[in-house]
N, C-alpha and C positions, 0 to 999 in steps of 0.2 A: 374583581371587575376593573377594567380599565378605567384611567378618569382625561375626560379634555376639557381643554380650554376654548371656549366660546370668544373670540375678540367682537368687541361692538363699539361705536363710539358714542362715548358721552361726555358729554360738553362740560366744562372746565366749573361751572357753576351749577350744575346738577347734582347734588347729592340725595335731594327728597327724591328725583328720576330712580336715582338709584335703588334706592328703599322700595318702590312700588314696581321694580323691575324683577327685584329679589322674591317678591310676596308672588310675582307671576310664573317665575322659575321656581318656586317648590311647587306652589299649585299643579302646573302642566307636568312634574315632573312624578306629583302624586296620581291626577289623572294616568300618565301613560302606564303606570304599576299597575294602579287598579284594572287596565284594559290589559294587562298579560305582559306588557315590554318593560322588565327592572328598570328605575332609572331613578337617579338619584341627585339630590341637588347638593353640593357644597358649600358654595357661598361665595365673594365675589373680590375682586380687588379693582377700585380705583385710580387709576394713574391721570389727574386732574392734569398737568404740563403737557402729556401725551395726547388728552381725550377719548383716551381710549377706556374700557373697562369690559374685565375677563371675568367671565362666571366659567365655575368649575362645576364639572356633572362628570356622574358615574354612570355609564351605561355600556351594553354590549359592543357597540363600533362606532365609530364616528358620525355614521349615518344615522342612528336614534340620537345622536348627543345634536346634532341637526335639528332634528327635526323636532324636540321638547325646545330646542331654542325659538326656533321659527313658530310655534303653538303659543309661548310666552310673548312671544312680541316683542323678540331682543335685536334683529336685525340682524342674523351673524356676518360681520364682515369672511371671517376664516373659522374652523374650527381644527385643532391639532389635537394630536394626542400628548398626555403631558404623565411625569412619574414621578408623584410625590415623595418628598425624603424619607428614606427608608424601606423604600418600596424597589432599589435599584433592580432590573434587571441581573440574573446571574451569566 
């Protein structure tokens, strides 16, 4: 299953934001399972200089990887599709 990148911004001194953003992206990510659409949460990276911070999910298309964002309460600025190492394309 493909996985993307949620971009969101979180502010340079937010890290407990961060913890309680994560506990809402597995939650919605477990809801959307449970209702029939796979989706799966990875976990997240902070770039505090940037203020930015990307959560990773596994799901069908970029439009379920949306829409457990926006159910979470992540704000997505963008979401891309992204290819974990080792996973290259042939």
């Amino acid at each position: 299953m493909p996985s993307y990148l949620v971009e969101t911004f979180l502010a340079r001194g937010a890290g407990g934001e961060r913890q309680a953003r994560e506990r809402r992206a597995r939650s919605a990510a477990e809801a959307m399972t449970r209702e029939g659409t796979r989706v799966g949460f990875e976990g997240s990276t902070h770039v505090p200089e940037d203020e930015i911070c990307f959560f990773t999910f596994t799901a069908p298309s970029g439009r379920e990887a949306a829409l457990v964002a926006q159910r979470a309460g992540l704000e997505p600025l963008r979401v891309v599709e992204a290819i974990p190492s080792g996973k290259e394309e042939s």
